[in-house]
PANU-507946 format. One record per residue (C-alpha): z, x, y; residue in three letters. Coordinates in Angstrom, 1 decimal. Example, Ala and Ser with C-alpha at 12.3 -4.5 7.8 and 13.67 -1.06 7.14 Angstrom:
// PANU-507946
R      w      u      v residu
R    7.8   12.3   -4.5    ALA
R    7.1   13.7   -1.1    SER
// end
This chain:
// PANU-507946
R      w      u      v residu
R  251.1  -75.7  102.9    UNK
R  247.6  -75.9  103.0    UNK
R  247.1  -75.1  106.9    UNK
R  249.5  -72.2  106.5    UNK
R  247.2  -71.0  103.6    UNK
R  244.0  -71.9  106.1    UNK
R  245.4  -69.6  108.7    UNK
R  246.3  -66.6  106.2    UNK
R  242.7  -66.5  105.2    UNK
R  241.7  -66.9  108.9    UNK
R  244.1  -63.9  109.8    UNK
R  242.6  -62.2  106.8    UNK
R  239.0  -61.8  108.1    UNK
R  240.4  -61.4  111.4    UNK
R  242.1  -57.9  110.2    UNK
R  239.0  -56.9  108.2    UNK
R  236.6  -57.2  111.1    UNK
R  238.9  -55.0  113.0    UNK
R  239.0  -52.7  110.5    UNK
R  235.0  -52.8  109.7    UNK
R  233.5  -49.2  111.2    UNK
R  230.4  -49.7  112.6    UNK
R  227.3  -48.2  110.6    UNK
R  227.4  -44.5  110.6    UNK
R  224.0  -42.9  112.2    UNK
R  222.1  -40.3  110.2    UNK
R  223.5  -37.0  110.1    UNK
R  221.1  -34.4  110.8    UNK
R  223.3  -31.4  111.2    UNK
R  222.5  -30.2  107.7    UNK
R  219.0  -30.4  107.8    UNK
R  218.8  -28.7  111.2    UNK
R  220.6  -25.7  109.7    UNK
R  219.0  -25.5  106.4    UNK
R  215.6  -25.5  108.0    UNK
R  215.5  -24.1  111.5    UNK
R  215.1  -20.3  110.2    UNK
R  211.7  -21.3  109.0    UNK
R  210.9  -22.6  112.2    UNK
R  209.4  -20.0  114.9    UNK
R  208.8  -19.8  118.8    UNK
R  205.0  -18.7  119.6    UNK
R  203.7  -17.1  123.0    UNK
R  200.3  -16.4  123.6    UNK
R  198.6  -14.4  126.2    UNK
R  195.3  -14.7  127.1    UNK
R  193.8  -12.2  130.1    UNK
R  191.4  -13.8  132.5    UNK
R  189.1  -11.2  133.9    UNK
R  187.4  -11.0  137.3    UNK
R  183.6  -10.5  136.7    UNK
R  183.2   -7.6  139.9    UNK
R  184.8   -7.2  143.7    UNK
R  182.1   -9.3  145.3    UNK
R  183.5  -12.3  144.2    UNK
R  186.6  -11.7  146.0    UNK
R  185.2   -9.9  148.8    UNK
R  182.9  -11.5  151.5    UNK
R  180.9   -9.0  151.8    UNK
R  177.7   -7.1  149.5    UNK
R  178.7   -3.8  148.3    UNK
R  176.0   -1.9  150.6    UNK
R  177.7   -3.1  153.3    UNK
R  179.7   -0.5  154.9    UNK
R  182.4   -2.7  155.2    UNK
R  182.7   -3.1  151.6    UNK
R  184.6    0.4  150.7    UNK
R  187.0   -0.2  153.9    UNK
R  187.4   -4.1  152.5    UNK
R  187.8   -2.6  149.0    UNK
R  190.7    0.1  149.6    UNK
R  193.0   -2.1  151.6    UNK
R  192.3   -5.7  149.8    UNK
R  195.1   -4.7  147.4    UNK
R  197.7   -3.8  150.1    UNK
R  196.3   -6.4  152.1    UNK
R  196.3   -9.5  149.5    UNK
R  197.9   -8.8  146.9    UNK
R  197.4  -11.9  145.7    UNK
R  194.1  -11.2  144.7    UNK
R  194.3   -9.3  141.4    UNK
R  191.1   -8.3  139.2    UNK
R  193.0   -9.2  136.1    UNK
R  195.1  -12.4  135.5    UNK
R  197.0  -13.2  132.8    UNK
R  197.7  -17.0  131.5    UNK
R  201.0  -17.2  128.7    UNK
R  202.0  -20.4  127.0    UNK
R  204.2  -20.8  124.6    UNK
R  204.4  -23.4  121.6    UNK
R  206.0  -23.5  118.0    UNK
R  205.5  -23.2  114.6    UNK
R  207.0  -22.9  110.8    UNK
R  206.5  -20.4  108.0    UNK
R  205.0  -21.5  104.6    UNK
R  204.7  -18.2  102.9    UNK
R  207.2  -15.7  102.3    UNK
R  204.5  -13.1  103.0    UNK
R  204.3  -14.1  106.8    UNK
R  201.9  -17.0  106.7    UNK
R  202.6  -19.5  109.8    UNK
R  201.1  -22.9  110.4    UNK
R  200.2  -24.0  114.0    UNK
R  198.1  -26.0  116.4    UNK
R  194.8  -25.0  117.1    UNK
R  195.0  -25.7  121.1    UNK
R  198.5  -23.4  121.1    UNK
R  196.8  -20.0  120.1    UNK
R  193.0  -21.1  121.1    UNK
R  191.8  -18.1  123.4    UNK
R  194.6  -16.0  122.8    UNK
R  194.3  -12.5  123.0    UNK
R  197.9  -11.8  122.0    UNK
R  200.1  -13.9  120.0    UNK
R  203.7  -13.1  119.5    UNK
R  205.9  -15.0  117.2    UNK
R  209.7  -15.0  117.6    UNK
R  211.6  -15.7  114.4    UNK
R  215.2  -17.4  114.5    UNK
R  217.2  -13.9  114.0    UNK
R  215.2  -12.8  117.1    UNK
R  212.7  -10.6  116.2    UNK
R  209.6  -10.6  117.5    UNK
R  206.2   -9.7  115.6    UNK
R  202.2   -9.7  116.9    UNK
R  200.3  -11.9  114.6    UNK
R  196.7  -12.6  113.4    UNK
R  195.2  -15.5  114.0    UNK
R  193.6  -16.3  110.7    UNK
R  191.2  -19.3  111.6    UNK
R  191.9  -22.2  113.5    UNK
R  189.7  -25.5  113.2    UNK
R  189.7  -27.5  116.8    UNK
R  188.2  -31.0  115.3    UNK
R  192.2  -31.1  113.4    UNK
R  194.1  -29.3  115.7    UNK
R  195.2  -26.9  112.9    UNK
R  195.5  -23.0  113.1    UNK
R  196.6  -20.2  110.6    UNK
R  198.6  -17.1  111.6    UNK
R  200.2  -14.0  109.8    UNK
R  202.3  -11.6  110.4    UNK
R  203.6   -8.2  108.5    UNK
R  206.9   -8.9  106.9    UNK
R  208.2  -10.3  103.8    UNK
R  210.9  -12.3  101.8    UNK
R  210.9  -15.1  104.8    UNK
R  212.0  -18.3  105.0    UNK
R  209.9  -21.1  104.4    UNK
R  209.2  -25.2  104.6    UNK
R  209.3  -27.6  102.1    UNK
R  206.2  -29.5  101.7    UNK
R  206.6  -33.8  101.4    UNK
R  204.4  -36.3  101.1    UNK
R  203.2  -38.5  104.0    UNK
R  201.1  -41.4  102.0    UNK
R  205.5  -41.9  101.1    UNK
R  206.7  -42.2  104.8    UNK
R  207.6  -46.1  105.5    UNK
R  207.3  -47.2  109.3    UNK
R  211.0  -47.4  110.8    UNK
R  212.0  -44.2  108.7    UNK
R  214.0  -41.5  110.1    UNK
R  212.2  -37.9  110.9    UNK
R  213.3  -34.8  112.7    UNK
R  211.3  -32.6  115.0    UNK
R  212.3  -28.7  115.6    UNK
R  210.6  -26.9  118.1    UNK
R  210.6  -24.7  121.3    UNK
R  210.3  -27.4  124.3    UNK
R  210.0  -25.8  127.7    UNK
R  210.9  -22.3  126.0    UNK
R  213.8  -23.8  124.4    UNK
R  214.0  -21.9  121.1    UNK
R  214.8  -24.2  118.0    UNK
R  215.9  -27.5  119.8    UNK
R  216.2  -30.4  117.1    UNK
R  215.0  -33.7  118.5    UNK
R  214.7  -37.2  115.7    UNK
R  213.8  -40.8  115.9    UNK
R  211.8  -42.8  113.5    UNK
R  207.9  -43.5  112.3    UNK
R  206.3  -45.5  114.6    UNK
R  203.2  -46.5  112.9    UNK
R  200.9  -44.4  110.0    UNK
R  197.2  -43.9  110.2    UNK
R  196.5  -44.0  114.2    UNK
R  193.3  -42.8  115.0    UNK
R  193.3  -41.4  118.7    UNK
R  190.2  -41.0  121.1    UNK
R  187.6  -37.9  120.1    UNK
R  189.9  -37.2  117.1    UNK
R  188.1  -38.7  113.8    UNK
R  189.4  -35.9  111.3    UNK
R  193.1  -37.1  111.4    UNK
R  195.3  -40.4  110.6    UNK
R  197.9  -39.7  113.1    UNK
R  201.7  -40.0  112.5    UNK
R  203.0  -42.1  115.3    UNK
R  206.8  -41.2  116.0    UNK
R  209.2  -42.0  119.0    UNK
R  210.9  -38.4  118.2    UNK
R  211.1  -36.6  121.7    UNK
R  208.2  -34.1  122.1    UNK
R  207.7  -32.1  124.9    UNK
R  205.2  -29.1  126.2    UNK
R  206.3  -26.1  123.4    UNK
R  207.1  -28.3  120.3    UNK
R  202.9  -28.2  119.8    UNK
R  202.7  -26.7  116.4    UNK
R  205.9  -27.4  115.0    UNK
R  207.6  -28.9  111.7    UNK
R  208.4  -32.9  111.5    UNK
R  210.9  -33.3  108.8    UNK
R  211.9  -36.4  106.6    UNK
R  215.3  -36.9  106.2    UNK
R  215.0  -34.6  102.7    UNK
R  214.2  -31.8  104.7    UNK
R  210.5  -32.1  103.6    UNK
R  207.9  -31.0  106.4    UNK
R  205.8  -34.5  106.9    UNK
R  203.6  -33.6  109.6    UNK
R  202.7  -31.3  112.8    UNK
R  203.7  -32.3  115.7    UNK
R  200.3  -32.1  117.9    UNK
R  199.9  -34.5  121.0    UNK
R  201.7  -37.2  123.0    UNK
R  200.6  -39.9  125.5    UNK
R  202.1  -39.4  128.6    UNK
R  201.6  -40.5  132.5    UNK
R  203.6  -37.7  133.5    UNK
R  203.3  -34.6  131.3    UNK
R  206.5  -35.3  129.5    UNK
R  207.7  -37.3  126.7    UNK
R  207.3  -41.4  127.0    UNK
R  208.0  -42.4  122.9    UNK
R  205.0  -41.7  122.1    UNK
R  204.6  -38.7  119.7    UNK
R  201.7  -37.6  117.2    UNK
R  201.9  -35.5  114.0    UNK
R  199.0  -34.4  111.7    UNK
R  200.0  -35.5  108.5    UNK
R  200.8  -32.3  106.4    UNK
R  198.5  -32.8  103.7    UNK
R  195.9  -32.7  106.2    UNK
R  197.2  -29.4  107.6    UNK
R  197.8  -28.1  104.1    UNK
R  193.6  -28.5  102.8    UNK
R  192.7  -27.2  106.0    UNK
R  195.2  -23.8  106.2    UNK
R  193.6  -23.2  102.2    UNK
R  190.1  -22.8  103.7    UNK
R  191.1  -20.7  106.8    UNK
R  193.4  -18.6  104.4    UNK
R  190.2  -18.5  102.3    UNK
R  187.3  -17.8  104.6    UNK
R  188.4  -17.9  108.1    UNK
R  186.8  -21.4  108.5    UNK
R  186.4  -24.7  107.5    UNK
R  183.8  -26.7  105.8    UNK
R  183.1  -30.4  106.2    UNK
R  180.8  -32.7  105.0    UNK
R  178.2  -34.8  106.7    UNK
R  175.7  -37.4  106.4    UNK
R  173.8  -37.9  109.6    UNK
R  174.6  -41.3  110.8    UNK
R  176.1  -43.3  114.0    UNK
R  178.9  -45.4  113.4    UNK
R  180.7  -48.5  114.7    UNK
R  184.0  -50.6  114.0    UNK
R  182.9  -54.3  112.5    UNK
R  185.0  -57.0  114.0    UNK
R  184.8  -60.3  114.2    UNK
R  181.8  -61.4  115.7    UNK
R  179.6  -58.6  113.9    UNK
R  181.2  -59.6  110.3    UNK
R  180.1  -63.4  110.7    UNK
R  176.4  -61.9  111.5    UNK
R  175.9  -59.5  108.9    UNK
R  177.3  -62.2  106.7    UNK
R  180.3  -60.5  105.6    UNK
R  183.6  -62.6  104.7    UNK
R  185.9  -60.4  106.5    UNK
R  185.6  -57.3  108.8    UNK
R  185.8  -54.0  107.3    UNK
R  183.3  -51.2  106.6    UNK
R  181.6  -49.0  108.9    UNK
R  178.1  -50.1  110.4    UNK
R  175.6  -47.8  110.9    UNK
R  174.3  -47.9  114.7    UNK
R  171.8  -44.9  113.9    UNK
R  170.4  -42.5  111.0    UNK
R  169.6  -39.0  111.9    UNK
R  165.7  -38.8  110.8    UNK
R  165.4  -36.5  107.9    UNK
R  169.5  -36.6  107.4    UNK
R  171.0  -36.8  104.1    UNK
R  171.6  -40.5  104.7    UNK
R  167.9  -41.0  106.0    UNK
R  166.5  -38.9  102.7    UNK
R  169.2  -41.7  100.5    UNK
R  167.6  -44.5  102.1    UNK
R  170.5  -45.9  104.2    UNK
R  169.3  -48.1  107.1    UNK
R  170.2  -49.3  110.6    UNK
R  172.2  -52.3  110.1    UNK
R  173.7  -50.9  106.9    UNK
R  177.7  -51.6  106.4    UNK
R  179.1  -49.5  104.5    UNK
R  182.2  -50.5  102.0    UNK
R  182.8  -47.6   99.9    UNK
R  182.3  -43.5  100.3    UNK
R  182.4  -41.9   96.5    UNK
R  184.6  -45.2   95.3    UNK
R  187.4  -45.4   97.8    UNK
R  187.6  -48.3  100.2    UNK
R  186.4  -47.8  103.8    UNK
R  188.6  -50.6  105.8    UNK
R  187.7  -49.3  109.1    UNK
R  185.2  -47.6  110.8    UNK
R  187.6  -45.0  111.3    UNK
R  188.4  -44.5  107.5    UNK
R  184.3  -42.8  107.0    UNK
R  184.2  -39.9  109.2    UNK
R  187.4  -38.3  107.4    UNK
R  186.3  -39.4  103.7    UNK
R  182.7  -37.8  104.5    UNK
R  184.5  -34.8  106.1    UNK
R  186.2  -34.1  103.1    UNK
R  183.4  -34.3  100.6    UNK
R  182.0  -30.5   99.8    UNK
R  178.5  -30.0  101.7    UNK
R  176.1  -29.9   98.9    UNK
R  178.1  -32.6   96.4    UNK
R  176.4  -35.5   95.7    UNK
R  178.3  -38.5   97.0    UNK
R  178.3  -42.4   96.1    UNK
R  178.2  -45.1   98.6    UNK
R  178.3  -49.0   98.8    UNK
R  176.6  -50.5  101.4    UNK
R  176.5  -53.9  102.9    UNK
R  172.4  -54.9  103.2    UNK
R  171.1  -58.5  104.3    UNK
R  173.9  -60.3  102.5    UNK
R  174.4  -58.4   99.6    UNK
R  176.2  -55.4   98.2    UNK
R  173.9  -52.2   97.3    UNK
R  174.8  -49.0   95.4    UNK
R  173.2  -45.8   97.1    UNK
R  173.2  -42.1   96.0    UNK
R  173.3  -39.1   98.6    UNK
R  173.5  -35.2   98.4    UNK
R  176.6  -34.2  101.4    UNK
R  175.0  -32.0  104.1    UNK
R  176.8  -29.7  105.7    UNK
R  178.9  -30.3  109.6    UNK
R  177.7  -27.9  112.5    UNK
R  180.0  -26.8  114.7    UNK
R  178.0  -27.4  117.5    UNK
R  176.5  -31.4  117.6    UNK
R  173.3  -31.7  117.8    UNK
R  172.1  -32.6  121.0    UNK
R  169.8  -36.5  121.3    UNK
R  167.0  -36.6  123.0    UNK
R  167.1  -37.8  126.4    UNK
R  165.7  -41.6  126.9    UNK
R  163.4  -40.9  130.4    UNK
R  162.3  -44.6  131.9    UNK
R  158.5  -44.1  132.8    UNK
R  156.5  -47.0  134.6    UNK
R  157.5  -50.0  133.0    UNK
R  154.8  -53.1  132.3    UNK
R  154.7  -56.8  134.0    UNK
R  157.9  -58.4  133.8    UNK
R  158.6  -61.5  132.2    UNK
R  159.8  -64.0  132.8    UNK
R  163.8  -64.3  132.2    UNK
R  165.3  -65.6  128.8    UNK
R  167.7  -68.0  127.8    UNK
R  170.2  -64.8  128.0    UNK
R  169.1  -64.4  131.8    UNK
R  167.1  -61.0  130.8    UNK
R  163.7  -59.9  132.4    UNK
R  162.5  -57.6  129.6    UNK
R  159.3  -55.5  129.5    UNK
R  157.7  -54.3  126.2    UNK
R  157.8  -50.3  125.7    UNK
R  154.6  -47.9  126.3    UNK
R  153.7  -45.5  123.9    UNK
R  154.9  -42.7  126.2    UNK
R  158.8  -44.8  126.2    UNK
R  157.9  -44.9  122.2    UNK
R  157.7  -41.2  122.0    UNK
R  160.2  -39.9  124.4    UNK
R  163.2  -42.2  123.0    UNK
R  161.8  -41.5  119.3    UNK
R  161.7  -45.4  118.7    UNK
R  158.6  -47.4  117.0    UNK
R  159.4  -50.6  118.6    UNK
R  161.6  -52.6  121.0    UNK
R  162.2  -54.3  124.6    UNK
R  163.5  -52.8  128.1    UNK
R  165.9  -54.7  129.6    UNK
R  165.0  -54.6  133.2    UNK
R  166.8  -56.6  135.0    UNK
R  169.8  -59.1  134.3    UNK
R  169.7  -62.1  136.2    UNK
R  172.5  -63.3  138.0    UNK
R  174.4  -65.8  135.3    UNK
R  173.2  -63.6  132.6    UNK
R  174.5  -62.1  129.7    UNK
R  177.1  -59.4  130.6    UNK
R  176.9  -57.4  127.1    UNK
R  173.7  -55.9  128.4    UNK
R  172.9  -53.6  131.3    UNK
R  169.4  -52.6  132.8    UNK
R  167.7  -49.3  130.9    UNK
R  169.0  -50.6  127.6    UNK
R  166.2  -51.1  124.5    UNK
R  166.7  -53.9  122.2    UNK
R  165.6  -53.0  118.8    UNK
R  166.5  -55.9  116.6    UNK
R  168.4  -59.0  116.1    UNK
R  170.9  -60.1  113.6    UNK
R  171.9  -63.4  112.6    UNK
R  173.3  -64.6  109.1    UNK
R  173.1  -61.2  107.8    UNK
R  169.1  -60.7  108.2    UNK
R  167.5  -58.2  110.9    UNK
R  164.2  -58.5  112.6    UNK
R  162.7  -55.7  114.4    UNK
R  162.0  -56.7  117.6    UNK
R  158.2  -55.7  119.1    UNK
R  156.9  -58.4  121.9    UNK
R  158.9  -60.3  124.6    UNK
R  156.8  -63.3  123.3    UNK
R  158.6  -62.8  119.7    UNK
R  161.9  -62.3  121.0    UNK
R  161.8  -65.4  123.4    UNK
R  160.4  -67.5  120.2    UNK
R  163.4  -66.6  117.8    UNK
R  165.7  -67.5  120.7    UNK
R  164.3  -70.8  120.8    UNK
R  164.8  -71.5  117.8    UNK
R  168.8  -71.1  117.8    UNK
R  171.0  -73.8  119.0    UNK
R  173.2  -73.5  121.8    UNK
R  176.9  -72.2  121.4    UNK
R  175.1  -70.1  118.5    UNK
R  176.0  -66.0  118.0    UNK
R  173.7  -63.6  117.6    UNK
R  173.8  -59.8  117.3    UNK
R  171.4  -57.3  119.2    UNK
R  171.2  -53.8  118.0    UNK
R  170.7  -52.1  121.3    UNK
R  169.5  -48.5  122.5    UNK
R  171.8  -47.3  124.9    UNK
R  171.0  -43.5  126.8    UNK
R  170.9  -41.5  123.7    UNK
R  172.7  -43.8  120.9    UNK
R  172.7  -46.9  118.7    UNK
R  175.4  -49.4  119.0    UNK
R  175.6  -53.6  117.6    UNK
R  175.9  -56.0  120.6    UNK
R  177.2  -59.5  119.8    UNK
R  176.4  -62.7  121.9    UNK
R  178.7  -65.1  122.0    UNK
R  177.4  -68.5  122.7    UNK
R  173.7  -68.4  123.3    UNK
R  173.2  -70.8  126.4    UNK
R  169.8  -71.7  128.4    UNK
R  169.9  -69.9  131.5    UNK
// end
């Protein structure tokens, strides 16, 4: 009885797990229909013009071969025009009902016509608006009304392994739907300080710049800007401007054309390991300041080389990273707190937001003049010469050493031309001014120790940690 019972119940599970369906994957029919007419193809033309003839022809215009060159070039070669024109096409999505459009900056940047193509296929010249290159974020317009539009969401509410849904116009491929799931949140991505990056494995391709990524609530989420590719084509790795991002940034071009972003005036770096343990801090986080611009708003507050600093008008700066977009939002002219890590202690500072430039100011250049009587090397297996007045003034530094040569064995972390300007160790900086001073706080340390060197490299700052000090 019992074994008969045993093999009923075995039977049992065997039916159900015949039966069992696998898991179903997400449907994303509905959302592709409900909101692909808010999504829109954009080409842009731009027209490249030929300065004059001579720079086609080989020969000077008084040359009496020039009119016979010049009346038959165009039968001859026609592949020589005077005008060229360069089209490229990308995508983007409505957000007014009035005819405002959300894009990338790079897909309408030097356009001198833009044409959108809406999903009944009508097609409409627009206005570029304003575009803002350091986000990659551009408003457009065009003339009609009563159009569809996104729904905003809310990317600080994505999770990592969430569904999302790209439409766009890949290769000229009007409204192609494409999904796959958030990679990561908050990627910051070389030359682009402005934006946490959402990282997707959706399929993006040349012409889906400037289009809608959706959450699985049909809620726009992000931009879809750039991808990381060997060959030009898509490899899993996608990146979206978050749309809240996008959203402050279209309110200032809708407003004045242009966007305007707070600054401060200082150099920064990321604080691992090795720089956390010298500036005495339990864990690494903050953003350490390599240089101040003189007369800056964080010069005029009193922030100094050295500096780490924790929080930007009380919200937490984890990463080096996290500054340049908290100091970018703050309005030029605000007055903005900051806490800031100083010789082993926290300290409260008080600054008035200056006001970014477009164009970035341009550093003096560093020129090496005659150099005096090298030294002997140091335990690091560095020959270093003190700087000349002349070195002083050029480089716009009141102290420090010339690295002239590295000794074979030496320490790696430094190169020949750079100027070391101080050492840090336990949290406490001293300005370095002789080779004779430099050599005798070396001596002091034990081997195996770390220390940290803030060093002048070409025209910038940056914190240089020794692992290990050794005598060479």
């Amino acid at each position: 009885m019992l074994k008969r019972l045993m093999l009923a119940v075995w039977l049992l599970l065997v039916v159900n797990l015949c039966l069992a369906q696998p898991p179903e994957l997400p449907d994303f029919a509905d959302l592709a229909e409900k909101q692909g007419s808010a999504v829109v193809n954009i080409s842009t033309t731009q027209v490249i013009r030929n300065q004059s003839l001579t720079h086609q022809f080989p020969f000077d215009e008084n040359d009496p071969a020039f009119e016979l060159f010049r009346r038959f070039a165009p039968k001859q070669f026609p592949g020589i025009p005077r005008d060229q024109e360069s089209k490229s096409l990308g995508s983007g999505f409505i957000v007014s009902t009035d005819g405002y459009i959300l894009t990338n900056a790079h897909v309408v940047d030097g356009a001198d016509e833009v044409v959108v193509k809406l999903i009944d296929k009508r097609e409409m010249k627009a206005k570029v608006i304003g575009a803002d290159k350091r986000t990659d974020v551009a408003l457009i317009k065009i003339e009609a009304s009563g159009l569809p539009v996104v729904r905003m969401g809310d990317p600080a509410k994505l999770r990592v392994g969430e569904w999302v849904v790209a439409i766009g116009s890949p290769f000229g491929f009007e409204n192609s739907v494409t999904a796959g799931i958030v990679s990561a949140k908050g990627r910051s991505l070389p030359q682009e300080n402005f934006v946490p990056f959402i990282q997707t494995d959706v399929a993006i391709n040349p012409g889906n710049s400037g289009g809608p990524l959706f959450n699985m609530k049909g809620e726009v989420v992000g931009i879809n800007s750039q991808i990381y590719s060997r060959t030009g084509g898509f490899m899993g790795l996608s990146f979206a401007i978050p749309i809240d991002v996008a959203m402050e940034v279209q309110a200032q071009l809708r407003a004045s054309g242009k966007v305007s972003r707070g600054r401060i005036g200082v150099m920064i770096q990321e604080v691992n390991k090795e720089l956390a343990d010298s500036f005495g801090l339990s864990k690494p986080q903050g953003a350490l300041v390599a240089s101040i611009e003189k007369g800056g708003p964080a010069d005029k507050a009193g922030l100094e080389t050295g500096d780490v600093i924790l929080r930007f008008n009380d919200k937490l700066v984890a990463q080096s990273s996290d500054l340049p977009r908290l100091v970018g939002n703050a309005k030029p002219g605000s007055k903005a707190s900051l806490q800031v890590w100083r010789a082993g202690t926290a300290k409260d500072l008080t600054l008035t937001v200056g006001e970014m430039h477009d164009e970035p100011i341009n550093g003096r250049g560093a020129r090496r003049g005659k150099l005096a009587e090298p030294a002997p090397a140091n335990r690091l297996g560095l020959i270093l010469a003190e700087t000349s007045a002349e070195q002083k003034r050029q480089m716009g530094i009141r102290h420090g050493l010339i690295v002239e040569e590295v000794r074979e064995g030496g320490r790696s972390e430094l190169r020949q031309g750079d100027v070391i300007l101080a050492l840090i160790q336990r949290g406490v900086q001293t300005e370095i001014r002789s080779v004779d001073q430099f050599n005798g706080l070396l001596a002091k340390y034990d081997k195996g120790i770390s220390i940290t060197l803030l060093v002048r490299r070409g025209d910038n700052q940056t914190f240089i940690t020794i692992k290990g000090v050794e005598d060479k």
